[in-house]
mmJSON file of the N, C-alpha and C atoms, coordinates in Angstrom:
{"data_MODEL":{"atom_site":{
"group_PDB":["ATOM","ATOM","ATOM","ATOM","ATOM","ATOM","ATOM","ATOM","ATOM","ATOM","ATOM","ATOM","ATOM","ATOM","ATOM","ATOM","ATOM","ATOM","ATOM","ATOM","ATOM","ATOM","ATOM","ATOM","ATOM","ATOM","ATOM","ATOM","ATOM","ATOM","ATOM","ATOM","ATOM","ATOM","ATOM","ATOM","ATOM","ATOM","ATOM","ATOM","ATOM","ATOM","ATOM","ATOM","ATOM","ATOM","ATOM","ATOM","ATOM","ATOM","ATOM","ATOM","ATOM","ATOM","ATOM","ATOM","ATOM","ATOM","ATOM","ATOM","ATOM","ATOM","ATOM","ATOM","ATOM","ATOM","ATOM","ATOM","ATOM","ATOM","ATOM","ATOM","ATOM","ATOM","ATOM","ATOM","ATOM","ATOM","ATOM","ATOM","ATOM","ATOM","ATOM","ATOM","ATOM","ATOM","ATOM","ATOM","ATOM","ATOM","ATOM","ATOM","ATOM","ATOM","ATOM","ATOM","ATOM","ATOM","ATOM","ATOM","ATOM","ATOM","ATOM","ATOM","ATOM","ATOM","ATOM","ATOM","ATOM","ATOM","ATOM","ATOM","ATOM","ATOM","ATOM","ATOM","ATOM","ATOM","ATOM","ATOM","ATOM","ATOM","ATOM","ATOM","ATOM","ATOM","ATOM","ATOM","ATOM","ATOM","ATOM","ATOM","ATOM","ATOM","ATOM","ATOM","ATOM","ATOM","ATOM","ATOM","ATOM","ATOM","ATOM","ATOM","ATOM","ATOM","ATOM","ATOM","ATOM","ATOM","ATOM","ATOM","ATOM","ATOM","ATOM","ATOM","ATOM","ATOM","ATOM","ATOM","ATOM","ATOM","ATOM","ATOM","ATOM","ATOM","ATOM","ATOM","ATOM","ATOM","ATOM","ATOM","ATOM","ATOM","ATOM","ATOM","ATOM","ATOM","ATOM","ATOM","ATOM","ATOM","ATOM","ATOM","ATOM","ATOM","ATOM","ATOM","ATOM","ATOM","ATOM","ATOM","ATOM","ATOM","ATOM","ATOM","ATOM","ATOM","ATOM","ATOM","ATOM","ATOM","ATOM","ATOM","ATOM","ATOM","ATOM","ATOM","ATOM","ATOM","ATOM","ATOM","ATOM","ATOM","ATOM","ATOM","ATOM","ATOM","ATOM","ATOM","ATOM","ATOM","ATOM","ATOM","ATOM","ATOM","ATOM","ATOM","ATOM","ATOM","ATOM","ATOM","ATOM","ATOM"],
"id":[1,2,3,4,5,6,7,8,9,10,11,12,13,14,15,16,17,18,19,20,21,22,23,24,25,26,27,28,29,30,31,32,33,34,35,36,37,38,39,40,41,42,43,44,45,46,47,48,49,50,51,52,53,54,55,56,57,58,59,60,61,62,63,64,65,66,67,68,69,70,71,72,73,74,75,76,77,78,79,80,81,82,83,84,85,86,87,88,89,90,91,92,93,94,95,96,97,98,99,100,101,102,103,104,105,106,107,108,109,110,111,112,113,114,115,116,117,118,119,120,121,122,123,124,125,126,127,128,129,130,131,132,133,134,135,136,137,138,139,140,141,142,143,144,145,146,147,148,149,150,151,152,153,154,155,156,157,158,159,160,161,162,163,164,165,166,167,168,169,170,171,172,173,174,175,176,177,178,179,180,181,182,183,184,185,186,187,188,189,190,191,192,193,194,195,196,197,198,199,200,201,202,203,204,205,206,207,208,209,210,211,212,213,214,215,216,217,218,219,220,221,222,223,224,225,226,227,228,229,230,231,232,233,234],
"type_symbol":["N","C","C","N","C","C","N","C","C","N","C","C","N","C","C","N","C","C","N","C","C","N","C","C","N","C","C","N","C","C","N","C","C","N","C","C","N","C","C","N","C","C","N","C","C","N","C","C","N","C","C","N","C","C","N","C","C","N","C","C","N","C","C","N","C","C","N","C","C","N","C","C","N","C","C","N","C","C","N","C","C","N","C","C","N","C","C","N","C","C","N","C","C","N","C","C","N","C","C","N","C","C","N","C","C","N","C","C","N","C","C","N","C","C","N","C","C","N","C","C","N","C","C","N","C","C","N","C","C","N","C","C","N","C","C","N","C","C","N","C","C","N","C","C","N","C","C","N","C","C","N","C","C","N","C","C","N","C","C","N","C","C","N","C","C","N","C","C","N","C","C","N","C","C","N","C","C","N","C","C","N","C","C","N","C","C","N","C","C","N","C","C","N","C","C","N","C","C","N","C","C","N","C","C","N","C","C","N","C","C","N","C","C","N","C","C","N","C","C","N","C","C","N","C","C","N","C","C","N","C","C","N","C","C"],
"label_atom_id":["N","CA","C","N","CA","C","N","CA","C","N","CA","C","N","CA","C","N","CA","C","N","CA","C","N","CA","C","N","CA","C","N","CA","C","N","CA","C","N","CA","C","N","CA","C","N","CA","C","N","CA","C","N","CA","C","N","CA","C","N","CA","C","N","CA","C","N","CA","C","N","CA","C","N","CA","C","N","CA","C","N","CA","C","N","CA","C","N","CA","C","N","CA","C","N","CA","C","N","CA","C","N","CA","C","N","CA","C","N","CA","C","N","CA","C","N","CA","C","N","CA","C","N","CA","C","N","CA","C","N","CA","C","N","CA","C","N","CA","C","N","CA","C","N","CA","C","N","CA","C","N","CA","C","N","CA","C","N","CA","C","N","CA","C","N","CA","C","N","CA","C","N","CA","C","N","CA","C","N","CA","C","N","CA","C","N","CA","C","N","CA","C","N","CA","C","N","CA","C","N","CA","C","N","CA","C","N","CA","C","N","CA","C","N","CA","C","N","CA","C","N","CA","C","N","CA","C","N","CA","C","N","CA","C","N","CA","C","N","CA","C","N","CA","C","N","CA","C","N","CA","C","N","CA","C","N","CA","C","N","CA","C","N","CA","C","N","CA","C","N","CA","C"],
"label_alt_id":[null,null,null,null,null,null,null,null,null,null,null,null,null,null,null,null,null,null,null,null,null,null,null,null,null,null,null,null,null,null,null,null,null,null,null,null,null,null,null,null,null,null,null,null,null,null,null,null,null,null,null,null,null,null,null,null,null,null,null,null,null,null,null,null,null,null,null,null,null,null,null,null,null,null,null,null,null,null,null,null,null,null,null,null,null,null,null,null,null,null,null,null,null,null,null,null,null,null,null,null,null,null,null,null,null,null,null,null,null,null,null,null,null,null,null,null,null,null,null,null,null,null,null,null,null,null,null,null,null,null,null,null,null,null,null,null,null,null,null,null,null,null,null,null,null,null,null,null,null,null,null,null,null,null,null,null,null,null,null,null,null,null,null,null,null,null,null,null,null,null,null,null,null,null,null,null,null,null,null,null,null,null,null,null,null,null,null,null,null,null,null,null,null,null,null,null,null,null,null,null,null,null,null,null,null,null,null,null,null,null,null,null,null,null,null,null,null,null,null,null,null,null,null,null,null,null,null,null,null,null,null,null,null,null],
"label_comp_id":["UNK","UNK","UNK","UNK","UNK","UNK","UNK","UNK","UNK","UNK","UNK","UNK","UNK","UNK","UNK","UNK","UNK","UNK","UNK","UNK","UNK","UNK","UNK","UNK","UNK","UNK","UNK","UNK","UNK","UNK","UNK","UNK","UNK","UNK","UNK","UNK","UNK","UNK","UNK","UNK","UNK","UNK","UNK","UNK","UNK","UNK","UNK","UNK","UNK","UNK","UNK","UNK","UNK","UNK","UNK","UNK","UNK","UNK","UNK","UNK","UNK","UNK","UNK","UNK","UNK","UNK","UNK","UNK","UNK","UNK","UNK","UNK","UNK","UNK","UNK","UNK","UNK","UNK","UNK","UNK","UNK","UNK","UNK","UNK","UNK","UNK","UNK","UNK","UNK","UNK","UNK","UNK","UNK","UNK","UNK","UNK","UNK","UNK","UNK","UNK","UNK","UNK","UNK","UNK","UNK","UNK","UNK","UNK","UNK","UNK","UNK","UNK","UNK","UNK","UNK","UNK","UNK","UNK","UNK","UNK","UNK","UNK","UNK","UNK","UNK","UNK","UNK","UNK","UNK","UNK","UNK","UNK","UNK","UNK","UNK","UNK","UNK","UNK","UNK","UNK","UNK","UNK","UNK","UNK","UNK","UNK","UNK","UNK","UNK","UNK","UNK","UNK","UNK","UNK","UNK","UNK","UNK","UNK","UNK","UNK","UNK","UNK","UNK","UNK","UNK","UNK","UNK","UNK","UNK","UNK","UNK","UNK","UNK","UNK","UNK","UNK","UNK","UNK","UNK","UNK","UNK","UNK","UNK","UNK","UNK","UNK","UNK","UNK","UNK","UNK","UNK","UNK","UNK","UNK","UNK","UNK","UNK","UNK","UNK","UNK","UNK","UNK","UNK","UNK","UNK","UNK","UNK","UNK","UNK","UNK","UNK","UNK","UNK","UNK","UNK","UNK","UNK","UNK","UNK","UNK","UNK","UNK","UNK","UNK","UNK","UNK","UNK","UNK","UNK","UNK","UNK","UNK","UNK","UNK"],
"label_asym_id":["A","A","A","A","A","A","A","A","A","A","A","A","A","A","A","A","A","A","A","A","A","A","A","A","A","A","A","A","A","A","A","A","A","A","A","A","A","A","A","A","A","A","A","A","A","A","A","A","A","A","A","A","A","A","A","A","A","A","A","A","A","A","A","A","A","A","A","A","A","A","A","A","A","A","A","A","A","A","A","A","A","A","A","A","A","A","A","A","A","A","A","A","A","A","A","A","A","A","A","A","A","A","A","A","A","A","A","A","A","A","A","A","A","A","A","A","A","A","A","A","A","A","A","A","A","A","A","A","A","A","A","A","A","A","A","A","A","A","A","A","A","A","A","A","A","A","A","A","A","A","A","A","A","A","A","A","A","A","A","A","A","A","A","A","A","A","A","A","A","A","A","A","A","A","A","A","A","A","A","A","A","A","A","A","A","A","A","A","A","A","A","A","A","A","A","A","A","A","A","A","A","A","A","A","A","A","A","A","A","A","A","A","A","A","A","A","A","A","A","A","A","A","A","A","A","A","A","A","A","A","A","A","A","A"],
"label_entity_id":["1","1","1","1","1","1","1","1","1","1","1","1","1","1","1","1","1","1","1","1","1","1","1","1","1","1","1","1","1","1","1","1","1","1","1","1","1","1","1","1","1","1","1","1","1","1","1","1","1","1","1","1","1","1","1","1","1","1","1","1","1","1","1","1","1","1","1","1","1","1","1","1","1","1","1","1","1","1","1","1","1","1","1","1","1","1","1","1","1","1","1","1","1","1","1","1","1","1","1","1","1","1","1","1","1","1","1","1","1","1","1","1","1","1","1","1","1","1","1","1","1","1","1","1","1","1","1","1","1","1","1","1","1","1","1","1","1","1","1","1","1","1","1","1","1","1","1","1","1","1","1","1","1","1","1","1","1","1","1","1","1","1","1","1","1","1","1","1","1","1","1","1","1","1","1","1","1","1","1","1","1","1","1","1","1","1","1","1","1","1","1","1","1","1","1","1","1","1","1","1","1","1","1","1","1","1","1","1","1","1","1","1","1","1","1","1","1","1","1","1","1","1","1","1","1","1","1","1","1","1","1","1","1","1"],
"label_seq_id":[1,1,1,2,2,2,3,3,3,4,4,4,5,5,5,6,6,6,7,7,7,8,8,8,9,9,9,10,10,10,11,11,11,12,12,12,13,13,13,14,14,14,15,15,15,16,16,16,17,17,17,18,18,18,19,19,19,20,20,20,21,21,21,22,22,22,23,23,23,24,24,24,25,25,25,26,26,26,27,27,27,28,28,28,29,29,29,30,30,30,31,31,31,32,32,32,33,33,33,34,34,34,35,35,35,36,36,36,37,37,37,38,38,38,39,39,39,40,40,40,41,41,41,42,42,42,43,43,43,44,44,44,45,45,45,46,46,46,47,47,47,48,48,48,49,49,49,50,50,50,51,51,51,52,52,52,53,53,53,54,54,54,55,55,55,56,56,56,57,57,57,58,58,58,59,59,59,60,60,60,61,61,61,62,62,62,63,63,63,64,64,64,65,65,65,66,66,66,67,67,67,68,68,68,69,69,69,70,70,70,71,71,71,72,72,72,73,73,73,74,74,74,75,75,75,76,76,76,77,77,77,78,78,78],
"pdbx_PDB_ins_code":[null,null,null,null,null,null,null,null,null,null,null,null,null,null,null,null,null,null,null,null,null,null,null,null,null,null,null,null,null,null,null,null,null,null,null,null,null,null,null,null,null,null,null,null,null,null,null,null,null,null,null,null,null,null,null,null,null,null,null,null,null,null,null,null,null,null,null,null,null,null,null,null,null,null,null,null,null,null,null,null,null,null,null,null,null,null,null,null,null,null,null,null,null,null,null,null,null,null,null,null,null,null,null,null,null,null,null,null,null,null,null,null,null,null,null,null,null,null,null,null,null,null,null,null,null,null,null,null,null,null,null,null,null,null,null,null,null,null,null,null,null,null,null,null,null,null,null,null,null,null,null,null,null,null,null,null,null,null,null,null,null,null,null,null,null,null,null,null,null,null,null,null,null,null,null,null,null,null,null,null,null,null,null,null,null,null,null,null,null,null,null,null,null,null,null,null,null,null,null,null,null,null,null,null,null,null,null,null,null,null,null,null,null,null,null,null,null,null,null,null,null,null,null,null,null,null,null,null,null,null,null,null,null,null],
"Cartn_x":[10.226,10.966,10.205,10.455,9.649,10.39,9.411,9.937,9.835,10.525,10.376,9.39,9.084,8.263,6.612,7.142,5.296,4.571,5.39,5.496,5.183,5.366,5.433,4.119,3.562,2.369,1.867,1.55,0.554,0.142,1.313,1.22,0.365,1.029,-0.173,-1.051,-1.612,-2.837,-3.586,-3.32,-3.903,-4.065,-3.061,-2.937,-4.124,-3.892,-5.041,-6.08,-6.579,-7.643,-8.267,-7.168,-7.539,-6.358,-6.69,-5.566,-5.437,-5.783,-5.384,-4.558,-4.694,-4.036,-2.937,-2.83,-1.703,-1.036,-1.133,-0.447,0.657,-0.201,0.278,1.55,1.259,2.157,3.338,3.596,4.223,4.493,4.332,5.194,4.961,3.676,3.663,2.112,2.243,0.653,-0.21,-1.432,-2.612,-2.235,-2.225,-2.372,-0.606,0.094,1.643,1.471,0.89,0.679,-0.425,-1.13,-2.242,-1.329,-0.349,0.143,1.306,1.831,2.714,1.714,0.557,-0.241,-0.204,-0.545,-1.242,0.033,0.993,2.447,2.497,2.718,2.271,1.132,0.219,-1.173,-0.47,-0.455,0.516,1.188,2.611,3.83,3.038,2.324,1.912,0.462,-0.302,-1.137,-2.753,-2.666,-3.951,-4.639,-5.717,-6.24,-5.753,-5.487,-4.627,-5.549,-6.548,-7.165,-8.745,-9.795,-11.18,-11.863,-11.067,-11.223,-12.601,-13.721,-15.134,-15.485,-15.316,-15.544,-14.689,-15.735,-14.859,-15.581,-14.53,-12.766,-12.403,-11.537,-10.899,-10.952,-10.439,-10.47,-9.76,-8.66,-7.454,-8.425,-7.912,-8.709,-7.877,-8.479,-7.665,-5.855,-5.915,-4.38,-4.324,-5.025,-4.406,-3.48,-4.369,-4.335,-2.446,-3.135,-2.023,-0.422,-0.595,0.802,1.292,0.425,0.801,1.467,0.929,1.877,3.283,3.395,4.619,5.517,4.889,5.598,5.615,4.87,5.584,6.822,6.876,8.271,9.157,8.988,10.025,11.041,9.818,9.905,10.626,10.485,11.337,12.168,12.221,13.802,14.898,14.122,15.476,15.599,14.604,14.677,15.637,15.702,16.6,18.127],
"Cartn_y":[0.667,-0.042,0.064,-1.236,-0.952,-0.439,0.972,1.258,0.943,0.328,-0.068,0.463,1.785,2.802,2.27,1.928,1.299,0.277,-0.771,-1.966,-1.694,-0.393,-0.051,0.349,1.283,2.319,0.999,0.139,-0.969,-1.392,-1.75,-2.384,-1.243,-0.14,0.984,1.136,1.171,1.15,-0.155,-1.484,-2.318,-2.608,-1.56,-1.499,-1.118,0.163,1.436,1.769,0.72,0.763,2.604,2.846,4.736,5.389,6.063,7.031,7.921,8.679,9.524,9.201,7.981,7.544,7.312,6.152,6.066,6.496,7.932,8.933,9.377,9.764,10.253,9.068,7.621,7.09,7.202,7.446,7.233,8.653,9.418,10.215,11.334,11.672,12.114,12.378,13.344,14.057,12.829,13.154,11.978,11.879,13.046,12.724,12.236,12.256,12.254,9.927,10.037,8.402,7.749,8.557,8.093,8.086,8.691,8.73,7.931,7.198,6.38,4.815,4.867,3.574,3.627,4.747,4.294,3.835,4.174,3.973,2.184,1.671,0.277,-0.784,0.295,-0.611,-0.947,0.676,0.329,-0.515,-0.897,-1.567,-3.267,-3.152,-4.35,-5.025,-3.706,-4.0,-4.481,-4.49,-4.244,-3.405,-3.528,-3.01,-2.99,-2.784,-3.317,-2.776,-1.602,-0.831,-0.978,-1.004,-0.907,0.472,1.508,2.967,3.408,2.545,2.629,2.289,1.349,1.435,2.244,2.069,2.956,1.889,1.299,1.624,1.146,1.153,1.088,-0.774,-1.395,-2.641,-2.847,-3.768,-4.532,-5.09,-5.29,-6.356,-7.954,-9.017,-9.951,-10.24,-8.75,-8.886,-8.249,-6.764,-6.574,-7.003,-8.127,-8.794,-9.914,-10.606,-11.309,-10.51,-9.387,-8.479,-8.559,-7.785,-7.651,-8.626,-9.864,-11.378,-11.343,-10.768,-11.083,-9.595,-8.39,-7.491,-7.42,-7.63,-8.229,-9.036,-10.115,-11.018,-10.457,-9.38,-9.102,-7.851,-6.905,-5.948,-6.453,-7.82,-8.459,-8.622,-9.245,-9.747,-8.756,-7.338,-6.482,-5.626,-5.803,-5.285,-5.918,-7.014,-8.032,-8.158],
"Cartn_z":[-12.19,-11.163,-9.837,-8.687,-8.232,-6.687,-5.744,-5.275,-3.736,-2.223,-1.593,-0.631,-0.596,-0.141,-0.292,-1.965,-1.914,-1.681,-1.21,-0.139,1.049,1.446,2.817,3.231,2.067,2.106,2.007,1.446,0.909,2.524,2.964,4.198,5.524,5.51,6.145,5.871,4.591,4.508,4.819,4.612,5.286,7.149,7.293,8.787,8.991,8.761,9.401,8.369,6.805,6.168,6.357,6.146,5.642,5.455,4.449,3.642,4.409,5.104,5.934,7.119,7.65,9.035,8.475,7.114,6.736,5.801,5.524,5.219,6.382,7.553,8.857,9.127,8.954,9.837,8.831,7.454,6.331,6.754,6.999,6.849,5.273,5.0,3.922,3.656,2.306,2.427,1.991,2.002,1.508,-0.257,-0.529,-2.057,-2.283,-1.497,-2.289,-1.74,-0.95,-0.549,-1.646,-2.02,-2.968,-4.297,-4.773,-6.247,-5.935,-4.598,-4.602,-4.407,-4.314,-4.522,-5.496,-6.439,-8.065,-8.494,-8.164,-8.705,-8.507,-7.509,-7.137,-7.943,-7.884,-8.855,-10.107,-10.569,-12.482,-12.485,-11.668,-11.367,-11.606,-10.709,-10.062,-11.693,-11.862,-13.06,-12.642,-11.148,-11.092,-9.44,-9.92,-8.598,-7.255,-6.521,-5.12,-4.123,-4.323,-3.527,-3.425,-2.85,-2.913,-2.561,-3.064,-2.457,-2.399,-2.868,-2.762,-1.408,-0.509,0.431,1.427,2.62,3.894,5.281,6.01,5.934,4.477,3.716,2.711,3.116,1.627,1.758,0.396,0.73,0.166,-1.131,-2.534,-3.165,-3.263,-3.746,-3.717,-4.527,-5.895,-5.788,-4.389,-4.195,-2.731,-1.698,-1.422,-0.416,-0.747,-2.178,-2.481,-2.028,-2.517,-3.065,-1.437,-0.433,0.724,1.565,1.101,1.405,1.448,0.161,-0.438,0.027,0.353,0.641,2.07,2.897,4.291,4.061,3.269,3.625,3.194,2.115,1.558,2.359,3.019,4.255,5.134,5.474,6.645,6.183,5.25,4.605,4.811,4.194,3.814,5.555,6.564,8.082,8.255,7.841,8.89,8.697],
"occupancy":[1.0,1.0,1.0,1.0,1.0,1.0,1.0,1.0,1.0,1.0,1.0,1.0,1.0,1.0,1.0,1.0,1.0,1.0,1.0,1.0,1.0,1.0,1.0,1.0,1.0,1.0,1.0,1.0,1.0,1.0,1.0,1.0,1.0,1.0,1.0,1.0,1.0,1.0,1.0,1.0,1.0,1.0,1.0,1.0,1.0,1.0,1.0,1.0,1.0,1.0,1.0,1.0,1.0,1.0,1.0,1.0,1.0,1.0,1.0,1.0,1.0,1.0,1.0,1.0,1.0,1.0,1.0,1.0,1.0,1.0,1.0,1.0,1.0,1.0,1.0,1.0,1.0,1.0,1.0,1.0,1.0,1.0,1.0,1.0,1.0,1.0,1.0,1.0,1.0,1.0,1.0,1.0,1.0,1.0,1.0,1.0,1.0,1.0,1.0,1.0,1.0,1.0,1.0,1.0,1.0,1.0,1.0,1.0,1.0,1.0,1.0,1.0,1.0,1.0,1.0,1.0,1.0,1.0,1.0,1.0,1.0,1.0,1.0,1.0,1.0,1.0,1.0,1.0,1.0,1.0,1.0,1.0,1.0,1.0,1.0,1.0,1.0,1.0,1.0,1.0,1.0,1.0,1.0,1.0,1.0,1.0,1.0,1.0,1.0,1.0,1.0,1.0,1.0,1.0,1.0,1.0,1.0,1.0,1.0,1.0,1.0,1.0,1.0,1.0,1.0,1.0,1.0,1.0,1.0,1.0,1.0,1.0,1.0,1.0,1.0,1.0,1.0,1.0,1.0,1.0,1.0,1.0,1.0,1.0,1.0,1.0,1.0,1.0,1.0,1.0,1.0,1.0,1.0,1.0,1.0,1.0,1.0,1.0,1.0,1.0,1.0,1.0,1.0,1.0,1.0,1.0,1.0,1.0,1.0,1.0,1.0,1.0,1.0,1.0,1.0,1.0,1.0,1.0,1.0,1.0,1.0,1.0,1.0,1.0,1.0,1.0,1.0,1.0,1.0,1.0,1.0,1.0,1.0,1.0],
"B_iso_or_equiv":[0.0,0.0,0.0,0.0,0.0,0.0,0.0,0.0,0.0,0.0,0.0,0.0,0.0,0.0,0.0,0.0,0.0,0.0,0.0,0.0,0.0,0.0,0.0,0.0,0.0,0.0,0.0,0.0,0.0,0.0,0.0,0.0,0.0,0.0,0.0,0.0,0.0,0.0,0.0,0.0,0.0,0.0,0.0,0.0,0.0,0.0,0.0,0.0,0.0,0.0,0.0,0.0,0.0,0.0,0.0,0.0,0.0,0.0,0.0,0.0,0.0,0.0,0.0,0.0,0.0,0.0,0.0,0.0,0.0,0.0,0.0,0.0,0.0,0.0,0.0,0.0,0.0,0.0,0.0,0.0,0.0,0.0,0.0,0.0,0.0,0.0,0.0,0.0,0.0,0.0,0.0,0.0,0.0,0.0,0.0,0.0,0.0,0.0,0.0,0.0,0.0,0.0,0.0,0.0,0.0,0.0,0.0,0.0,0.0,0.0,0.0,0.0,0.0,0.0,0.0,0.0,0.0,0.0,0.0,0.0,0.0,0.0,0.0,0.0,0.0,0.0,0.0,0.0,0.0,0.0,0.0,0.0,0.0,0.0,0.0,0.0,0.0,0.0,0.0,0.0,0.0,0.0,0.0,0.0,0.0,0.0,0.0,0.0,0.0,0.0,0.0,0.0,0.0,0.0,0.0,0.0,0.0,0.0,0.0,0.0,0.0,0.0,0.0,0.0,0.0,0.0,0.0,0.0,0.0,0.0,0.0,0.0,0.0,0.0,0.0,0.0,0.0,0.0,0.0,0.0,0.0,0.0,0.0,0.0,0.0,0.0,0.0,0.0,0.0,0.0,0.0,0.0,0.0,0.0,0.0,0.0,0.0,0.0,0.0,0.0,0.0,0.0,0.0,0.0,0.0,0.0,0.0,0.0,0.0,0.0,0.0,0.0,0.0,0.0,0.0,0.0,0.0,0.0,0.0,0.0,0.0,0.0,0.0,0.0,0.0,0.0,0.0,0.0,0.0,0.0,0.0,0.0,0.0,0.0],
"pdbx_formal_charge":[null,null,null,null,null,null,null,null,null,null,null,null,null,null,null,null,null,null,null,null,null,null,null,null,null,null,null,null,null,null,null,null,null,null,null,null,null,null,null,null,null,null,null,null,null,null,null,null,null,null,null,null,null,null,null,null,null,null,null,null,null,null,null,null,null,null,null,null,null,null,null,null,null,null,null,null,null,null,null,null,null,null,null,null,null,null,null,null,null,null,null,null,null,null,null,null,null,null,null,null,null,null,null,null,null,null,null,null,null,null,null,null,null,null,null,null,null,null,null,null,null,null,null,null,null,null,null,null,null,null,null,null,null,null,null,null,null,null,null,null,null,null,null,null,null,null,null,null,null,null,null,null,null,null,null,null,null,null,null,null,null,null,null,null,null,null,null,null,null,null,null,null,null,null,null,null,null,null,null,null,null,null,null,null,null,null,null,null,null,null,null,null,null,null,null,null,null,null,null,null,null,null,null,null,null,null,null,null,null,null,null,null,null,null,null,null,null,null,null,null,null,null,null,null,null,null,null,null,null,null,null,null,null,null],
"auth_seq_id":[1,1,1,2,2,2,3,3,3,4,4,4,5,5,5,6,6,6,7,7,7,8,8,8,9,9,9,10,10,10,11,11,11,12,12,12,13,13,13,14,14,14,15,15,15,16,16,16,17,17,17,18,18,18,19,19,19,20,20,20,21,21,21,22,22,22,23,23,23,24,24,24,25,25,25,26,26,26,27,27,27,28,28,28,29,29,29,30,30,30,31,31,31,32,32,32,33,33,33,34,34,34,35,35,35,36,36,36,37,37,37,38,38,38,39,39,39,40,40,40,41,41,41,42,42,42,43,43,43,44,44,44,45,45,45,46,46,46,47,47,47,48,48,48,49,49,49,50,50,50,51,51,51,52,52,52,53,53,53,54,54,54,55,55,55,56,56,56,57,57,57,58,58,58,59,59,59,60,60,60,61,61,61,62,62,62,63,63,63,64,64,64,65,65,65,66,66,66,67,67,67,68,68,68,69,69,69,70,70,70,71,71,71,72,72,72,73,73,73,74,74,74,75,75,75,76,76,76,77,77,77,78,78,78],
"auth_comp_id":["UNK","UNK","UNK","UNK","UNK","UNK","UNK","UNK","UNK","UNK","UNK","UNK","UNK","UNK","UNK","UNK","UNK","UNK","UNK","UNK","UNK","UNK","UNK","UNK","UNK","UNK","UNK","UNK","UNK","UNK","UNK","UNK","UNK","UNK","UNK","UNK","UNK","UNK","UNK","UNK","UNK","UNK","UNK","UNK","UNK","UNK","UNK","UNK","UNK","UNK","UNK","UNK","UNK","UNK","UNK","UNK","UNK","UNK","UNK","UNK","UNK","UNK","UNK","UNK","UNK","UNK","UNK","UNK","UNK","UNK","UNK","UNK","UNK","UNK","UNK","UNK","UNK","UNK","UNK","UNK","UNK","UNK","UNK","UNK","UNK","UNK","UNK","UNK","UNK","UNK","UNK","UNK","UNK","UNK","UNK","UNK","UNK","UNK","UNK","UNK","UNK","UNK","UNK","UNK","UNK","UNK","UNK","UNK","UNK","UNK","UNK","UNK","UNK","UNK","UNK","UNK","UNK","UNK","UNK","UNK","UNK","UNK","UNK","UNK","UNK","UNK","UNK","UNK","UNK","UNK","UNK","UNK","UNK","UNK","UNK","UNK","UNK","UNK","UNK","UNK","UNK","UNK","UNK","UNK","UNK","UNK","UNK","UNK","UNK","UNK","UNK","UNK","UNK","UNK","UNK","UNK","UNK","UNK","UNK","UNK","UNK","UNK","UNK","UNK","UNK","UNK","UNK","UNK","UNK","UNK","UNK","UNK","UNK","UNK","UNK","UNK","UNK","UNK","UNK","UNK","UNK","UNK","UNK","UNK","UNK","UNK","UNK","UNK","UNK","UNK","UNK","UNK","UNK","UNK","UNK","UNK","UNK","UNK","UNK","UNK","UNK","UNK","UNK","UNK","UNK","UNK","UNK","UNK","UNK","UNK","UNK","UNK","UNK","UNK","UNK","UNK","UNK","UNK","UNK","UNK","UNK","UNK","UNK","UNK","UNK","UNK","UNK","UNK","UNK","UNK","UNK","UNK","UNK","UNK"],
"auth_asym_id":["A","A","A","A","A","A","A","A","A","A","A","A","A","A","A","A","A","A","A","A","A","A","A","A","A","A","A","A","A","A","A","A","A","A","A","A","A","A","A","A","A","A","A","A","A","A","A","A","A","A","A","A","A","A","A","A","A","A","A","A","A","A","A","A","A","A","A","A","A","A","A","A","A","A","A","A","A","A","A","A","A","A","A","A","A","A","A","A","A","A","A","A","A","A","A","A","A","A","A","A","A","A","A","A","A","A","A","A","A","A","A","A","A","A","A","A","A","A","A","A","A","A","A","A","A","A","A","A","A","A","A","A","A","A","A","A","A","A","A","A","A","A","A","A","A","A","A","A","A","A","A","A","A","A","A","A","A","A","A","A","A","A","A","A","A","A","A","A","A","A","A","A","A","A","A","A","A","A","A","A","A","A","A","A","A","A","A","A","A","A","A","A","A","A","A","A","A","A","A","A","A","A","A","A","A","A","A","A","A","A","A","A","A","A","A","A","A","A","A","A","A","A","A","A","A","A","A","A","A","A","A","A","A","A"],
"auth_atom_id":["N","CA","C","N","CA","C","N","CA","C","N","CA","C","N","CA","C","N","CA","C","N","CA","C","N","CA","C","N","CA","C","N","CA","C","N","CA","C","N","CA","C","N","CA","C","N","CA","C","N","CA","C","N","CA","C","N","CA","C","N","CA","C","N","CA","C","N","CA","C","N","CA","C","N","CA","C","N","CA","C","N","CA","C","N","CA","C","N","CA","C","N","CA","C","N","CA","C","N","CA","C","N","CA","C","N","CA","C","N","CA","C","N","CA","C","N","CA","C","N","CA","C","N","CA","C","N","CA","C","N","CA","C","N","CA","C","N","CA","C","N","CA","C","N","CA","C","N","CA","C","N","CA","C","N","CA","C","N","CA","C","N","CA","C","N","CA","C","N","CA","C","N","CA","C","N","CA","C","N","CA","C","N","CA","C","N","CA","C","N","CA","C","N","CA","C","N","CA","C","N","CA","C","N","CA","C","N","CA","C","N","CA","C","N","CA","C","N","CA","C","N","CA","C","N","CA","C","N","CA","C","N","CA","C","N","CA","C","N","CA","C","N","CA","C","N","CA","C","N","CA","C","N","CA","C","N","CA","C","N","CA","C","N","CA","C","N","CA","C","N","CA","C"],
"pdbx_PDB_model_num":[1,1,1,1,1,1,1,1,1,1,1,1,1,1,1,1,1,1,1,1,1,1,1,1,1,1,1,1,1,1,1,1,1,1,1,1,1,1,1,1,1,1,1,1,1,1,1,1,1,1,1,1,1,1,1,1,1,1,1,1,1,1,1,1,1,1,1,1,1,1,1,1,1,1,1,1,1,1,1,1,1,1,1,1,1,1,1,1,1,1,1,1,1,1,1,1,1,1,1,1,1,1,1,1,1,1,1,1,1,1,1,1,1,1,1,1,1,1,1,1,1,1,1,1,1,1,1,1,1,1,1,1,1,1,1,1,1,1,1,1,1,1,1,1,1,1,1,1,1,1,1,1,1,1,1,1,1,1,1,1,1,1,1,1,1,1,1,1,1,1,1,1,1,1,1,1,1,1,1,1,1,1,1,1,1,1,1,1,1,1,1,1,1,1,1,1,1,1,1,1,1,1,1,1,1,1,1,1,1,1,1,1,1,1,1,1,1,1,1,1,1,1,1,1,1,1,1,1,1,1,1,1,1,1]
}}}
């Protein structure tokens, strides 16, 4: 199931393109934000992350998913 948290992290990490910053803004350790991405990837079924580079970089589901979890982020803000 999927959990709203990892919509969120998705979105921090594209903020601040590093696991460490957006750990900090999430509120949570690096590795407990890193096993709530992989949680997302599985969910989702593919890659979402480019953890080979630095700054970090979205891949094109990446990118796609984050589309859709911004609106959906707003939706339920609002």
């Amino acid at each position: 199931m999927l959990d709203i948290r990892w919509l969120e992290d998705l979105a921090a990490v594209a903020e601040t393109r590093n696991l460490t910053r957006a750990a900090e803004l999430r509120n949570v350790s690096q590795s407990g934000l890193s096993r709530r991405l992989q949680s997302l990837e599985n969910w989702a079924g593919a890659a979402l992350l480019d953890r080979r580079k630095s700054p970090i970089e979205l891949t094109d589901a990446g990118t796609q998913l984050l589309a859709t979890a911004n609106d959906v982020i707003g939706r339920l803000n609002a």
